[in-house]
Every structure is written in C-alpha cells, then in structure tokens.
C-alpha positions as CSV (number, residue, x, y, z in Angstrom):
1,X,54.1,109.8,67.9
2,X,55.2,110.4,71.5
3,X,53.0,112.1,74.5
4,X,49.6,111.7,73.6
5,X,49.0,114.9,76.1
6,X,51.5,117.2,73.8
7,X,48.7,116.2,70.2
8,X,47.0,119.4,69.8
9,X,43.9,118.9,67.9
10,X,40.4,120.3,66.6
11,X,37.2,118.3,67.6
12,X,35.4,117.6,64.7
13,X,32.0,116.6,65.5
14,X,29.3,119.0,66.0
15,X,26.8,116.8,67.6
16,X,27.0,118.9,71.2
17,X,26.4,115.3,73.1
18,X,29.2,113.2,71.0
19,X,31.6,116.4,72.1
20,X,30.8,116.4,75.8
21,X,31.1,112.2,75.7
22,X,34.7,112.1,73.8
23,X,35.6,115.3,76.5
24,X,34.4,113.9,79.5
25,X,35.8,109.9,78.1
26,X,39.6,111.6,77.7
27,X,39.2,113.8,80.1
28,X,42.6,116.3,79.1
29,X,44.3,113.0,77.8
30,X,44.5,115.6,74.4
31,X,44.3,119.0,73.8
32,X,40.9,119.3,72.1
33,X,40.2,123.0,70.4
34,X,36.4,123.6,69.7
35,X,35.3,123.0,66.2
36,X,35.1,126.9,64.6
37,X,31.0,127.8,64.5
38,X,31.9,128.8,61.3
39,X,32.4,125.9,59.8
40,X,30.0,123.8,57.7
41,X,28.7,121.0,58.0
42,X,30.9,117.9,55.8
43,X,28.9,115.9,53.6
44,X,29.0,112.4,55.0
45,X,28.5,110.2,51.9
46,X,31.6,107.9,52.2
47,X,29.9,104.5,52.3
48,X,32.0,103.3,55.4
49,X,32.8,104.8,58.8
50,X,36.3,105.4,58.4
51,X,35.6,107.2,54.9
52,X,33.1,109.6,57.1
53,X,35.5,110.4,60.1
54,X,38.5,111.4,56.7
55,X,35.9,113.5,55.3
56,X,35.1,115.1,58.6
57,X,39.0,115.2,59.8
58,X,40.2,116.5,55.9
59,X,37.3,119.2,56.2
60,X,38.2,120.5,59.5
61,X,42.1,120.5,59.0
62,X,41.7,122.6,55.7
63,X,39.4,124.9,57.6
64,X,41.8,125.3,60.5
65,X,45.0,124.7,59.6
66,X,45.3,122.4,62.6
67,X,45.4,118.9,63.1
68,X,41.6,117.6,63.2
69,X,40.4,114.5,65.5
70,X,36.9,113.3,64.1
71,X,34.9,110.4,64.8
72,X,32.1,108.0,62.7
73,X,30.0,105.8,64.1
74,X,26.4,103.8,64.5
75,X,25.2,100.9,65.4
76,X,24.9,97.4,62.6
77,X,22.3,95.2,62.8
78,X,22.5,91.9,62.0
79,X,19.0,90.9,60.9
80,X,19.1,94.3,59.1
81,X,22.5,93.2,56.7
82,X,24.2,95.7,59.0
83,X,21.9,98.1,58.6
84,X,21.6,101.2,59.4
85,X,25.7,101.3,59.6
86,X,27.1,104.6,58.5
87,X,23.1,105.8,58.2
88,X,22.7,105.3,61.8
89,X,22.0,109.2,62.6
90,X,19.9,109.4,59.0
91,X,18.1,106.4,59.4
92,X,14.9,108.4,59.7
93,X,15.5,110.6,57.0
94,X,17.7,113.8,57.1
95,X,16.9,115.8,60.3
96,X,15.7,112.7,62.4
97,X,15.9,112.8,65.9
98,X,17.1,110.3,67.9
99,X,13.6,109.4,68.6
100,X,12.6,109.2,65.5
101,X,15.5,106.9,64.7
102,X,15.2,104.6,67.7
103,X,11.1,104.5,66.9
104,X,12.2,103.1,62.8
105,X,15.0,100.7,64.2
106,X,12.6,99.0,66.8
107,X,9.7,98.9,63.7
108,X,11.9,97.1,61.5
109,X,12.5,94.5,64.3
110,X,9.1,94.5,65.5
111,X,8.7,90.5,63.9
112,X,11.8,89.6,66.0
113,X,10.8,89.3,69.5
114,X,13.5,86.7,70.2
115,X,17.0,88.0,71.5
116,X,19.1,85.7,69.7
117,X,17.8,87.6,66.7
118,X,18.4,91.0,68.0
119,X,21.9,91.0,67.9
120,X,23.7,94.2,67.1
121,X,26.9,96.3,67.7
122,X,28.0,100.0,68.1
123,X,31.4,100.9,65.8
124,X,33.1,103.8,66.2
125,X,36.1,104.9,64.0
126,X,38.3,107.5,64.8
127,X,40.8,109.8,62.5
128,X,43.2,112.0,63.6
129,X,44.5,113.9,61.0
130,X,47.2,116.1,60.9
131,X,47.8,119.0,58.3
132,X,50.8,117.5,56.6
133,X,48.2,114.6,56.0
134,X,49.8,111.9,58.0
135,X,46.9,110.3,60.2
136,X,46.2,107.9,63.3
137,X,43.4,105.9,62.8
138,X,41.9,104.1,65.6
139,X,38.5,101.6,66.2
140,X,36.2,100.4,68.8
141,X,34.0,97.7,69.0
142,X,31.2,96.6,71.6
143,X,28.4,93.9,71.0
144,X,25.0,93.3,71.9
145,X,21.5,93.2,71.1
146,X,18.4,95.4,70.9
147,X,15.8,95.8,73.4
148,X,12.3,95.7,72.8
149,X,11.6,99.2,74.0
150,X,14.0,102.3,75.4
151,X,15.1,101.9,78.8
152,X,16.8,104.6,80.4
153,X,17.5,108.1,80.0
154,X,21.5,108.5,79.7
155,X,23.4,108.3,76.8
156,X,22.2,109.4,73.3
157,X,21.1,108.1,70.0
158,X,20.4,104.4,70.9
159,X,21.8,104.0,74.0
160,X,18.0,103.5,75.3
161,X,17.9,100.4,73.3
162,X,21.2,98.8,73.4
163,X,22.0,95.9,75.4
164,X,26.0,95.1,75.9
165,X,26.5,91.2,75.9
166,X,28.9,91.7,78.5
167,X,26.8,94.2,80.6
168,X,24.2,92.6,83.0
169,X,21.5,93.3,81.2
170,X,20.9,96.9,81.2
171,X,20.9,99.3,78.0
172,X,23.7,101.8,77.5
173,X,20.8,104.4,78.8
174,X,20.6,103.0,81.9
175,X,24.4,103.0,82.7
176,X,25.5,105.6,84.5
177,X,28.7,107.4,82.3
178,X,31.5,105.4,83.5
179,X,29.9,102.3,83.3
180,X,28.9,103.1,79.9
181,X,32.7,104.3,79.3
182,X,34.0,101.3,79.9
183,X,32.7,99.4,77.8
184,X,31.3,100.9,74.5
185,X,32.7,101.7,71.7
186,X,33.8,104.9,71.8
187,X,35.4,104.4,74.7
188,X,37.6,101.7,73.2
189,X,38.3,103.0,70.0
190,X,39.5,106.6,72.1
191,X,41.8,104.4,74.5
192,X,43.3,102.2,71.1
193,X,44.0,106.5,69.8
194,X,45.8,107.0,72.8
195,X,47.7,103.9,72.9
196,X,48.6,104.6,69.3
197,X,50.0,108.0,70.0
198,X,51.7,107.2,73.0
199,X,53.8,104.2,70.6
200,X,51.8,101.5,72.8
C-alpha cells in the first residue's frame, strides 16, 4: 500500500488511555484524525477480536467517510478457557472499571497460587479499514502470567497484574512506556500494520 506516513486515518477507540498509548507507540508513523465526539459508541458483540475491531473500523468509516484504524483487545487466560478474551473490558459487568476487572480476574485465580498455572497473554488485533472496504489487518501477541496482586501504577487495564515471560519479572505497570512498548502486544501488532502498509 506504499508509505505508511501518506495512510490518513480516523482513530477508532474511545478509551482516552488506548488513544494516547497507540499515539504515543506510532508516534506520526500515520496520520491519526480524532474519533468525531459525536459518534456512538459500536456495539461490540462479535465473539472474536478481529470481529470487534471490523465492527468498530465499519462504524467509524460510515460515520466519517474516511478510512477508520480500530483496535480489539484483552488478555486470555489459560486456566480460565481463555477467559475473559474479547470480554476483557466487561468482565465485571458493563461499566466495570479497570479495578473492578483486575479485582474479578485475580478472585477467579485466587486457588492458583502457583505461576506455572497463571499463564496468560495480551492480543491485540488491529483493522484498518478503508471506505471502498478494502482493509489491513494486523496482530500482536505477548505472553505471560498473572501476578498475585497489582504492582505498579503505569499502564492501564491489567497492566498491574501482568507479568511478560520475557520481561524480568516486573508487570506491564511497572514498566516505564517504552519498555512496555517494546514488548506488548499492541506494540507488535501496530509495528506488523506498519510493516504491512509499507509492503514489508
């Protein structure tokens, strides 16, 4: 598709922290437009990530007439079956918080005090959409395992409680925003988008 810098595109998301971290993680690598205050919120009831971000990217191209970048994403469990998956922000219940949701994940691994059956990962999937319909879609992985308690005070959602295998032990929340960058999944799943766009 060429220069990624030339890709023109509204931000779907309006979680304010999820905005600043794909800004500051692409720092002018694309030319993000504010989503419209005007715009509703999507109904996210696809049953899989990249179903959510479609919904999100579809919604915000039809609203705009401009091509649409949204992202999906949460963390799987693996003791949970994967839970809570596309549910991560709902987990609580509909207008959780991300204590809330941090509080109910470490409940439902309170019997599980051993790391090895903590294990976890964050997924993010990425759609950019354009308003002819033709679309980039792009992923990013990073695995882990959750910590007993919140650590930390960066990040968002559960950053405070995630652990990166290949990290030295510290949860996203404790990671400064590069480190965290580096390594997590939205930051891989943003740098695949880019190296999609620019034909890599």
């Amino acid at each position: 598709m060429g220069d990624a810098a030339a890709v023109r595109a509204v931000l779907a998301s309006a979680n304010p922290k999820k905005v600043a971290e794909i800004r500051e993680i692409l720092g002018g690598a694309l030319d993000l437009v504010p989503r419209p205050p005007e715009v509703p919120d999507v109904v996210e009831d696809a049953p899989t990530f990249v179903g959510n971000a479609r919904l999100k990217a579809s919604a915000l191209v039809a609203a705009t007439g401009l091509a649409a970048l949204a992202d999906d994403s949460g963390i799987e469990v693996d003791a949970l079956g994967g839970a809570p998956g596309v549910w991560s922000a709902r987990y609580a219940g509909e207008g959780a918080t991300d204590e809330d949701n941090v509080a109910k994940l470490l409940a439902a691994l309170a019997d599980r005090p051993d790391p090895a059956d903590r294990t976890a990962r964050f997924r993010c999937v990425l759609v950019l959409q354009q308003p002819d319909g033709t679309e980039v879609v792009a992923d990013g992985a990073v695995e882990g395992r959750i910590a007993t308690g919140p650590r930390g005070s960066g990040g968002f959602g559960y950053d405070p409680v995630f652990v990166p295998a290949e990290g030295d032990g510290r949860t996203f929340g404790e990671m400064d925003p590069a480190e965290k960058h580096a390594m997590s999944h939205r930051g891989r799943a943003l740098a695949a988008l880019l190296a999609a766009l620019d034909g890599g």
